[in-house]
C-alpha atoms as an extended CHARMM CRD file, in Angstrom:
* protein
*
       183  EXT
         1         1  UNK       CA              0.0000000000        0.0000000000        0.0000000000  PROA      1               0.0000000000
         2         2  UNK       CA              1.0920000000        3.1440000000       -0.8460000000  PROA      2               0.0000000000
         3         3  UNK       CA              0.9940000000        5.9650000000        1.5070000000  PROA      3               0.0000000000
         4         4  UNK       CA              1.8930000000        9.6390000000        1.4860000000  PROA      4               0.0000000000
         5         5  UNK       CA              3.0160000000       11.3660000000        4.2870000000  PROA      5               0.0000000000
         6         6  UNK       CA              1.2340000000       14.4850000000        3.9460000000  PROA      6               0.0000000000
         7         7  UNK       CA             -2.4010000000       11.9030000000        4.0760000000  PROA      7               0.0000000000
         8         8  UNK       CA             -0.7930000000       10.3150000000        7.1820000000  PROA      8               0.0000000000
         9         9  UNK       CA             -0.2450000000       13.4410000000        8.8000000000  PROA      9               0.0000000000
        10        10  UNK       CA             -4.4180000000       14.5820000000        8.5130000000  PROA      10              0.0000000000
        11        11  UNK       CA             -4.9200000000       12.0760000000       11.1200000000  PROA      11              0.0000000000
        12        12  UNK       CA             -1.4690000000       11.6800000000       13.4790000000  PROA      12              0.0000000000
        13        13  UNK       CA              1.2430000000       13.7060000000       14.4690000000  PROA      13              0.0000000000
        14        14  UNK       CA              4.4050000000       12.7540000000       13.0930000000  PROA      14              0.0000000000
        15        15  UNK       CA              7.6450000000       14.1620000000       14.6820000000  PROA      15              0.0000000000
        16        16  UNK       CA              9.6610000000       10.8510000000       12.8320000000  PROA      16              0.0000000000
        17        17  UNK       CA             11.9310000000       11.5170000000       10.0610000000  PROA      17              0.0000000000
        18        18  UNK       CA             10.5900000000        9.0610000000        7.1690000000  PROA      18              0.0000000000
        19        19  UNK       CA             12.9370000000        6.4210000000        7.7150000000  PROA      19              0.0000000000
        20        20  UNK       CA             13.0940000000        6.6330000000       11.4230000000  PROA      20              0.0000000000
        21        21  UNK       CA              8.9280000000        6.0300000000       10.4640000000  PROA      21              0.0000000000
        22        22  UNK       CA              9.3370000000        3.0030000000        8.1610000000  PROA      22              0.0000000000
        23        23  UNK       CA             12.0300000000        1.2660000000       10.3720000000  PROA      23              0.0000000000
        24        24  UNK       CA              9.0570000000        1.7480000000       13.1620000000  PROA      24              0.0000000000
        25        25  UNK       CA              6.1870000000        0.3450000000       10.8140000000  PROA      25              0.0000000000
        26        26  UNK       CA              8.8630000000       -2.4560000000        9.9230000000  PROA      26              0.0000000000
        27        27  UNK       CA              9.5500000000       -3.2740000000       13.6170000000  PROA      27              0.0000000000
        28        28  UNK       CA              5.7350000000       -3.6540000000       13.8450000000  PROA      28              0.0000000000
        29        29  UNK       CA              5.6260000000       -6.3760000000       11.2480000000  PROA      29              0.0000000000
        30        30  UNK       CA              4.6170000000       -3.8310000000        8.0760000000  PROA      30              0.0000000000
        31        31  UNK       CA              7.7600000000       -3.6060000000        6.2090000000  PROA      31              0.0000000000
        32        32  UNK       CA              8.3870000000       -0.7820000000        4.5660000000  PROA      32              0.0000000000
        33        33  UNK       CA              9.9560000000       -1.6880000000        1.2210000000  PROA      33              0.0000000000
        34        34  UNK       CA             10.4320000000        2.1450000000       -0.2600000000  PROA      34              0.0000000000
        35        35  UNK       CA             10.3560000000        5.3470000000        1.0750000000  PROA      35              0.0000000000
        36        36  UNK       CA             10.0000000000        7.4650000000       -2.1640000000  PROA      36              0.0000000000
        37        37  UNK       CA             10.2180000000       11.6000000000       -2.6340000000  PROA      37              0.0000000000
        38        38  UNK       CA              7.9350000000       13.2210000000       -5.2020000000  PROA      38              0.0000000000
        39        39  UNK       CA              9.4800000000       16.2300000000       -6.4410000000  PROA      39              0.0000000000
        40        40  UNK       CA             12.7880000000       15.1530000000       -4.7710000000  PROA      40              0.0000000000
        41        41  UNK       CA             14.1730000000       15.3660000000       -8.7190000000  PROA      41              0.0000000000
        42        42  UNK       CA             12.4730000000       18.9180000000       -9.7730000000  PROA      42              0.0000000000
        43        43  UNK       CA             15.1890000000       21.0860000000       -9.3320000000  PROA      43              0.0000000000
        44        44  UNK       CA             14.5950000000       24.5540000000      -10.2930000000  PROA      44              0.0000000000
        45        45  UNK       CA             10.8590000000       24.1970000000      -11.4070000000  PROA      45              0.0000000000
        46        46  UNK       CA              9.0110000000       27.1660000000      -10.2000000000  PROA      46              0.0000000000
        47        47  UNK       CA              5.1950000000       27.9590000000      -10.6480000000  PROA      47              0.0000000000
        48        48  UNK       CA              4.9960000000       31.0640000000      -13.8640000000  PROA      48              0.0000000000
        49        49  UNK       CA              1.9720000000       32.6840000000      -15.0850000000  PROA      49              0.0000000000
        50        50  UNK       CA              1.6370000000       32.9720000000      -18.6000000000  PROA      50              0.0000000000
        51        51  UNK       CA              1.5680000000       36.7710000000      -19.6790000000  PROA      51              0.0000000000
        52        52  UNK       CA              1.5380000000       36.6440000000      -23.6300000000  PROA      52              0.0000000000
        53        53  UNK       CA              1.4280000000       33.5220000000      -26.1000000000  PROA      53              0.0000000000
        54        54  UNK       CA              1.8290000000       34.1340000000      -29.8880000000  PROA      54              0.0000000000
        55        55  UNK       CA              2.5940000000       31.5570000000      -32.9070000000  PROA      55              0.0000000000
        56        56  UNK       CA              6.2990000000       31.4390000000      -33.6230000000  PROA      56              0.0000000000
        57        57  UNK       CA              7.3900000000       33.1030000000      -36.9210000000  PROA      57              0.0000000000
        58        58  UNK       CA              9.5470000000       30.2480000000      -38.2620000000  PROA      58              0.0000000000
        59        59  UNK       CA              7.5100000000       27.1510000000      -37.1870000000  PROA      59              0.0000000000
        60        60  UNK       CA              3.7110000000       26.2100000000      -37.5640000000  PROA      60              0.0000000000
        61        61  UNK       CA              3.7650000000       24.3300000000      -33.9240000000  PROA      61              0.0000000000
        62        62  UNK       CA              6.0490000000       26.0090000000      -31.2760000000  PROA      62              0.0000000000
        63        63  UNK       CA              4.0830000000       29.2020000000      -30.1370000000  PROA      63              0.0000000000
        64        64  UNK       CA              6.3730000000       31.9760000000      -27.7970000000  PROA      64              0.0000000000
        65        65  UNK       CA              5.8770000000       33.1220000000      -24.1370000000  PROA      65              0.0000000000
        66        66  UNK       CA              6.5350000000       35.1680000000      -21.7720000000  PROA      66              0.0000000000
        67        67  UNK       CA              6.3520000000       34.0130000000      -18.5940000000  PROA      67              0.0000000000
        68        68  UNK       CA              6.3310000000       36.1510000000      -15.0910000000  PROA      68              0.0000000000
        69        69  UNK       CA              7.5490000000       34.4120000000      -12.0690000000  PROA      69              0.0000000000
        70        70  UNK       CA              5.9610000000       37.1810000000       -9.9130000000  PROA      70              0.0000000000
        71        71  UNK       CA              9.2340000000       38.0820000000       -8.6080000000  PROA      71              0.0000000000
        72        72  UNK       CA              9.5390000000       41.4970000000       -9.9690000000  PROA      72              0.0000000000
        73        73  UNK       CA             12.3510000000       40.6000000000      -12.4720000000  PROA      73              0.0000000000
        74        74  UNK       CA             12.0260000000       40.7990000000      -16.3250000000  PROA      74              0.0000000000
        75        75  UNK       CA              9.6260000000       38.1760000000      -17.8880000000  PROA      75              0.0000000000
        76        76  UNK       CA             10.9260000000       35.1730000000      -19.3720000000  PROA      76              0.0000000000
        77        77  UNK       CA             10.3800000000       34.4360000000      -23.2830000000  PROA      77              0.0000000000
        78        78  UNK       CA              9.5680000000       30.2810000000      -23.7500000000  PROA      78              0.0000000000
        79        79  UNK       CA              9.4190000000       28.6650000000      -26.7690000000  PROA      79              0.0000000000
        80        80  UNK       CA              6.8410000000       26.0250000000      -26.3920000000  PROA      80              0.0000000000
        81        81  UNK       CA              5.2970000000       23.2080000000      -28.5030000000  PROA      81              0.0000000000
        82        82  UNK       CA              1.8540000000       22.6150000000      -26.7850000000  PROA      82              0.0000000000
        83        83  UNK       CA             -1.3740000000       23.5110000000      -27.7830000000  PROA      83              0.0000000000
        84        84  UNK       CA             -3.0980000000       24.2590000000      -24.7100000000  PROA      84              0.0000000000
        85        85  UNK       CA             -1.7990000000       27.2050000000      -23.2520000000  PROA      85              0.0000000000
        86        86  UNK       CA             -3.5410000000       30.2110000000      -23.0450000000  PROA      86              0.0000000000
        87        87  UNK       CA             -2.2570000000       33.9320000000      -21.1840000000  PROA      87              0.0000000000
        88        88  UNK       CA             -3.3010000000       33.6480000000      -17.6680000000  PROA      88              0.0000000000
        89        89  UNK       CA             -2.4250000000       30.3760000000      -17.0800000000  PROA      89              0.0000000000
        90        90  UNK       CA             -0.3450000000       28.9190000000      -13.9970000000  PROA      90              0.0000000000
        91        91  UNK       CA              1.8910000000       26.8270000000      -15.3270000000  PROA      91              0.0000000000
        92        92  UNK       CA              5.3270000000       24.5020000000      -13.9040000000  PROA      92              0.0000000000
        93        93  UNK       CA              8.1550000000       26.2980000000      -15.2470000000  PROA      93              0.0000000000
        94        94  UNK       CA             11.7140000000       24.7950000000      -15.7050000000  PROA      94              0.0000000000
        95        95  UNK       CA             14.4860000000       27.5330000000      -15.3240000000  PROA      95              0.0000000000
        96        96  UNK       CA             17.6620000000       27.1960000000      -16.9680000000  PROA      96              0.0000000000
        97        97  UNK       CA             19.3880000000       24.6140000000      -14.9790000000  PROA      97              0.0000000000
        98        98  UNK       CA             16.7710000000       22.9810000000      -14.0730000000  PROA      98              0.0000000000
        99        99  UNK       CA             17.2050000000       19.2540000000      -13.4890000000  PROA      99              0.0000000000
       100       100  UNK       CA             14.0260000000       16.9860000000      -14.4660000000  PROA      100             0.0000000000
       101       101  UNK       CA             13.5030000000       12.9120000000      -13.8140000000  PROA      101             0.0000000000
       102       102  UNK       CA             15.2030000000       11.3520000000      -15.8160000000  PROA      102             0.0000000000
       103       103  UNK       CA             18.3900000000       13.2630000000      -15.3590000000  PROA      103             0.0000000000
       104       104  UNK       CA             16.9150000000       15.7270000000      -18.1280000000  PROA      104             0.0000000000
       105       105  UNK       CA             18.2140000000       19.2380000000      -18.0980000000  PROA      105             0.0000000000
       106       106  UNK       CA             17.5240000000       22.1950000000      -19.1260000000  PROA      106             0.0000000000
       107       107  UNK       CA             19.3420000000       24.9440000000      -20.7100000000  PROA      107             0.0000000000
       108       108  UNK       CA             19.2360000000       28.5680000000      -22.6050000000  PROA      108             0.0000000000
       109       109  UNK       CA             18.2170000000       27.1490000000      -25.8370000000  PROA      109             0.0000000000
       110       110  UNK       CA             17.5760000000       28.3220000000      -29.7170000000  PROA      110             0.0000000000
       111       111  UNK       CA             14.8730000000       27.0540000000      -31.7880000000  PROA      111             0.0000000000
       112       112  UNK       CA             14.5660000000       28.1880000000      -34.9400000000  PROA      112             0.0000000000
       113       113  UNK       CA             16.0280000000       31.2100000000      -34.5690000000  PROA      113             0.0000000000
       114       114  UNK       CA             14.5240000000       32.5990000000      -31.3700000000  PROA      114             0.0000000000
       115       115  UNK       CA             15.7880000000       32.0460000000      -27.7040000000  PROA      115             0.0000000000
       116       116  UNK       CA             14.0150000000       30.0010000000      -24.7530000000  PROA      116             0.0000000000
       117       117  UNK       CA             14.7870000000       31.0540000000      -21.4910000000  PROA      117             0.0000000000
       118       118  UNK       CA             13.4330000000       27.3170000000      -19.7290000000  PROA      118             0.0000000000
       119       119  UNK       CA             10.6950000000       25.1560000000      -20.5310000000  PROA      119             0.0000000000
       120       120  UNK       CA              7.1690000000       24.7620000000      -19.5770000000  PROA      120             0.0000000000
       121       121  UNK       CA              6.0850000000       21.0210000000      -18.5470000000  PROA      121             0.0000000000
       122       122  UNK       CA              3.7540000000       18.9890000000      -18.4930000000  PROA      122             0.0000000000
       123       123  UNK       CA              2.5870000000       16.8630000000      -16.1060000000  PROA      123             0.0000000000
       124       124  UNK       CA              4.1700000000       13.7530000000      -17.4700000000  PROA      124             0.0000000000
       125       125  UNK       CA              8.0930000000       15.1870000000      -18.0470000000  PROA      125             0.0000000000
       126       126  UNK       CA              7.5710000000       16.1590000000      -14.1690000000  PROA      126             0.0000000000
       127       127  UNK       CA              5.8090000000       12.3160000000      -13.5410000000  PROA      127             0.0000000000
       128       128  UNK       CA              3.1140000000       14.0160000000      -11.5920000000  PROA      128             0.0000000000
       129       129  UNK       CA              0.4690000000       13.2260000000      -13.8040000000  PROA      129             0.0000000000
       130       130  UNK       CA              0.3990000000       10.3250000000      -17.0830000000  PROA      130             0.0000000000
       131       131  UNK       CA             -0.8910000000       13.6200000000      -19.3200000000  PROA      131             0.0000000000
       132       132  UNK       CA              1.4730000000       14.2260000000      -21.9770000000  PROA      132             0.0000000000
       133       133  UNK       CA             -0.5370000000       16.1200000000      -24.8370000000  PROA      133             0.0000000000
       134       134  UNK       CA              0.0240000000       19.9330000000      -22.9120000000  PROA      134             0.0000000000
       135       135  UNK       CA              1.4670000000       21.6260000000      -20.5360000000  PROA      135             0.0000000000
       136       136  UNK       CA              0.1360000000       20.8660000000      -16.4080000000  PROA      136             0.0000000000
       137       137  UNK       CA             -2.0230000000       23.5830000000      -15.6900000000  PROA      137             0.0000000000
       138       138  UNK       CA             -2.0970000000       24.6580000000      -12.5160000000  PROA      138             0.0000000000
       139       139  UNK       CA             -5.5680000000       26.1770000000       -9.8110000000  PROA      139             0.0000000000
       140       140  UNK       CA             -5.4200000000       30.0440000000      -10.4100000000  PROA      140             0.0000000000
       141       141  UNK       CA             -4.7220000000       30.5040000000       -6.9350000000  PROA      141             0.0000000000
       142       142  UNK       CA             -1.0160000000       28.6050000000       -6.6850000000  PROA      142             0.0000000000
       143       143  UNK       CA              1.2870000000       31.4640000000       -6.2380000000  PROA      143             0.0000000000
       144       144  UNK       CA              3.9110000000       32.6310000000       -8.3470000000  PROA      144             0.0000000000
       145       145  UNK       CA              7.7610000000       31.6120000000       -7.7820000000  PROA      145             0.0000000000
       146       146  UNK       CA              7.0210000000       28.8240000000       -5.2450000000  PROA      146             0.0000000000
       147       147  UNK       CA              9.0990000000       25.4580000000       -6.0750000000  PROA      147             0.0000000000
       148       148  UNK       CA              6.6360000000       23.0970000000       -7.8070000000  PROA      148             0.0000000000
       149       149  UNK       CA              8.4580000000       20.7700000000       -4.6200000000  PROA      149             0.0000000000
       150       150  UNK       CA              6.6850000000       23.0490000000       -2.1640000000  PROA      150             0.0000000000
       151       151  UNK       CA              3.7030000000       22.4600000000       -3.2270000000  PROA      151             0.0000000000
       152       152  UNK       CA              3.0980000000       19.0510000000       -4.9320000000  PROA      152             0.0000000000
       153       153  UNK       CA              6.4010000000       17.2210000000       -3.3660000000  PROA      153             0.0000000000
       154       154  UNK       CA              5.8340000000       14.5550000000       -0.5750000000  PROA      154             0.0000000000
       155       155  UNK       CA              7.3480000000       11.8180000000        0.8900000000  PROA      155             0.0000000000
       156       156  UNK       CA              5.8540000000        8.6140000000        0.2320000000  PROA      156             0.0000000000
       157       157  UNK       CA              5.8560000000        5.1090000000        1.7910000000  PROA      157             0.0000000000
       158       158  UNK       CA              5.7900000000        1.0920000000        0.3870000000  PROA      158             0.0000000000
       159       159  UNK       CA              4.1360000000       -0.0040000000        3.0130000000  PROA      159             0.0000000000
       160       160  UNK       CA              3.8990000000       -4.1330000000        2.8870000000  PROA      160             0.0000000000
       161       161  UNK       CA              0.6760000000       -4.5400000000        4.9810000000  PROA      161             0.0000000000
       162       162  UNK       CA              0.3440000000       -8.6910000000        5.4930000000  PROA      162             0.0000000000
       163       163  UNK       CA             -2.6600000000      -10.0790000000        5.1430000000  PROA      163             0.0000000000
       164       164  UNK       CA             -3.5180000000      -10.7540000000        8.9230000000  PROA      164             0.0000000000
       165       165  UNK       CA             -3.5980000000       -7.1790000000        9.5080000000  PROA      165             0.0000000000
       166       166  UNK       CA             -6.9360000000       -6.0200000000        7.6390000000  PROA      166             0.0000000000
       167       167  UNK       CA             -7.0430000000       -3.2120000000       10.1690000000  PROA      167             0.0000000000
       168       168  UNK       CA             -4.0070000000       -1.0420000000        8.5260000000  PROA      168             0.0000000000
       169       169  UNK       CA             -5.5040000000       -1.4930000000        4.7680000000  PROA      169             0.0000000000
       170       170  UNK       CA             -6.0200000000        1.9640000000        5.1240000000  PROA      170             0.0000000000
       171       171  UNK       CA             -4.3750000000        4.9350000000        5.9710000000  PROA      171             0.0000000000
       172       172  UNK       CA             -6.7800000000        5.6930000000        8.9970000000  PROA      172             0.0000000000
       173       173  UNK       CA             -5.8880000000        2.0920000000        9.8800000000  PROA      173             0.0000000000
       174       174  UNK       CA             -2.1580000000        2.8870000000        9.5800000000  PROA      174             0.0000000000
       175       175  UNK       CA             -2.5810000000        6.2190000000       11.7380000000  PROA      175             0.0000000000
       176       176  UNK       CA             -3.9970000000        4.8260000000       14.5050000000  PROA      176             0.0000000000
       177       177  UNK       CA             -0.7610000000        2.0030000000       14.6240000000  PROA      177             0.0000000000
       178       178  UNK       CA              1.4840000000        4.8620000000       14.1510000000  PROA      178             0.0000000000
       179       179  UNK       CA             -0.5510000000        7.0040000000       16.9510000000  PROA      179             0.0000000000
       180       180  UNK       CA             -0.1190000000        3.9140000000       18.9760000000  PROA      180             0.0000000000
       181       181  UNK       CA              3.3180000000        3.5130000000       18.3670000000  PROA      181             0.0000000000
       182       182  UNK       CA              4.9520000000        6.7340000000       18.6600000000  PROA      182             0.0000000000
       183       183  UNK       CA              2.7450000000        7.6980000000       21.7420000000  PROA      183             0.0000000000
């Protein structure tokens, strides 16, 4: 069973690091067999708002951005290939030297003849979501220049519930042995 912290958390107080947590669900006979990070590999990816998108000059599908981070500094102009993008938008942004799963990075690019200051993603380059026809778009609300990690990162645990212990199938289940065990 897979459970994220952040779930666990709605329903017991958790002063445990994550592995100090799955040795302690492990010493209660639910092994924990992976204690993963989401957003542990989205280095540099901000959340932008989408100021101005136009078709590019040279090329029938790239279209060119600006993008404000909110921070008061000069807008950054995107090249982007996705279709549903639209000014206003909250969007992931990938700064120049940003570092995406997959060891993919990005850098101050050209294409065709215009520079790209970063990359907008989609939910599938940042494996948040399986959605790889356009760019993840965000609530309105998410603010501006806050690390996409902030936000949608978490910690998440492999929990190997056995089958003699129908009572932590769940994550309330699992709260209330972790409430039990950690006092």
């Amino acid at each position: 069973m897979r459970v994220p912290l952040s779930w666990l958390r709605d329903f017991v107080e958790l002063e445990l690091t994550p592995e100090q947590l799955a040795e302690r669900l492990t010493l209660l006979g639910m092994e924990v067999k992976h204690v993963e990070r989401w957003g542990a590999d989205w280095q540099h990816v901000v959340v932008g708002e989408l100021l101005t998108v136009e078709k590019h000059p040279r090329a029938d599908r790239l279209s060119l951005t600006t993008v404000t981070l909110g921070d008061g500094s000069e807008p950054l102009s995107i090249v982007c290939g996705a279709t549903n993008i639209a000014p206003g938008q909250r969007i992931p942004v990938a700064l120049p030297g940003a570092v995406l799963p997959g060891d993919r990075r990005i850098e101050r690019t050209e294409k065709m003849g215009v520079v790209s200051n970063g990359m907008l993603c989609s939910g599938d380059e940042l494996r948040l979501t399986a959605d790889a026809d356009g760019i993840l778009v965000l609530p309105s609300d998410t603010p501006l220049g806050v690390p996409l990690a902030e936000i949608y990162g978490d910690v998440v645990l492999d929990v190997d519930v056995k089958p003699n212990r129908g009572d932590a199938l769940s994550i309330l289940g699992l709260a209330r042995e972790v409430a039990a065990a950690t006092g």
